[in-house]
C-alpha positions in Angstrom: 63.4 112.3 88.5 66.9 111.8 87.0 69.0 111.7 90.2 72.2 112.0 88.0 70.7 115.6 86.7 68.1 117.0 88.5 68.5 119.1 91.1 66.8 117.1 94.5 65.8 119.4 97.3 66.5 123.2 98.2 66.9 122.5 101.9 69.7 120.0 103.0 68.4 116.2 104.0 69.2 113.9 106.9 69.5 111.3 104.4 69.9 109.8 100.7 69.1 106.3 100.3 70.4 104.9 96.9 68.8 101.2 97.0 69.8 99.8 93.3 71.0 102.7 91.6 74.3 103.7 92.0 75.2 100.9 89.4 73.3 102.7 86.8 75.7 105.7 87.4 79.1 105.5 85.0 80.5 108.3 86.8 80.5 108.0 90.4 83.4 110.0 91.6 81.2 113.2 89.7 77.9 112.2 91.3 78.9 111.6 94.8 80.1 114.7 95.6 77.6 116.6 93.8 74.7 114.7 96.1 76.6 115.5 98.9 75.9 119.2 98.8 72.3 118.2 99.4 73.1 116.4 102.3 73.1 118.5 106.0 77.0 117.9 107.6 75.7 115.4 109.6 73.4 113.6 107.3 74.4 110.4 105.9 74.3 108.1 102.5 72.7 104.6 103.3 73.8 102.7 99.9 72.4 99.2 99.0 74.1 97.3 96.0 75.9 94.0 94.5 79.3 93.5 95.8 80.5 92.6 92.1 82.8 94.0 89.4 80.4 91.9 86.9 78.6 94.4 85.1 75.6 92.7 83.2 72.8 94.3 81.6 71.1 95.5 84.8 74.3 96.0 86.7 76.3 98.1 84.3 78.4 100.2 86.5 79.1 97.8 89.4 80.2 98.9 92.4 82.3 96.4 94.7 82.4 97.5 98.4 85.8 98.6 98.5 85.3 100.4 95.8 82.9 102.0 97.3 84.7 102.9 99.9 87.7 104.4 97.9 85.0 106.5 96.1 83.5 108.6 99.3 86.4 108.6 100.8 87.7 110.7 98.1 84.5 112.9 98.4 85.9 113.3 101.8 83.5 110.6 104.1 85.2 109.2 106.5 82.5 106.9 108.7 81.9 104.0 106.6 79.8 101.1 107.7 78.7 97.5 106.6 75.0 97.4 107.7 74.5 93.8 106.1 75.3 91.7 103.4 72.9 88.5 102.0 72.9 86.9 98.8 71.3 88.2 95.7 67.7 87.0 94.9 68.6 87.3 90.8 72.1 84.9 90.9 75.3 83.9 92.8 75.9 87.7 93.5 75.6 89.4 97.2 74.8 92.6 98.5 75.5 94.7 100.8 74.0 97.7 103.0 76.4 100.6 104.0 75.9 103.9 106.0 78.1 106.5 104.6 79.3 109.5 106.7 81.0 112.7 107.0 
C-alpha cells in the first residue's frame, strides 16, 4: 500500500505508526493532514525517524525533530512528545520516537 495515496481505513484508528517512512515523503505539510482524517479525535501519530537534515539516498526527505514539530503543529496537534532517542545503527545519525496528538 502507498500510504502517500491510498486511501487507509473507512473507520477512524486509535493510531498511525510511521516507523521509517515519513522521510520518504517530499510533501509532509500535504500528507499529514490528509492521515489525520483517518485518525479518531483522540487518536494519536507515534513517529520514529533520524533527527537529521542530511538527506542521503535512503533518507531523502529528512525530518529533524523540530521540524517535526513545526509540521503537526500546523495540522493543528498540539501534544507533542519525545518517547526516546538512541543512535542510528546505519551511521553517526540518531533517532527519535515521538507521540503526536490532538
Amino acid at each position: 500500500m502507498d500510504f502517500t495515496q491510498d486511501s487507509i481505513s473507512d473507520s477512524k484508528l486509535d493510531g498511525i505508526l510511521m516507523a521509517n517512512s515519513l522521510h520518504f515523503t517530499p510533501d509532509k505539510a500535504e500528507l499529514i493532514p490528509r492521515l489525520s482524517a483517518f485518525l479518531k479525535y483522540d487518536g494519536c501519530f507515534l513517529i520514529i525517524e533520524y533527527d537529521t537534515d542530511q538527506s542521503s539516498w535512503w533518507n531523502p526527505y529528512p525530518i529533524p525533530y523540530p521540524e517535526l514539530q513545526r509540521l503537526f503543529r500546523d495540522a493543528g496537534f498540539s501534544s507533542m512528545r519525545k518517547i526516546g532517542y538512541r543512535p542510528s545503527s546505519w551511521g553517526p545519525k540518531n533517532m527519535y520516537v515521538c507521540e503526536i496528538r490532538r
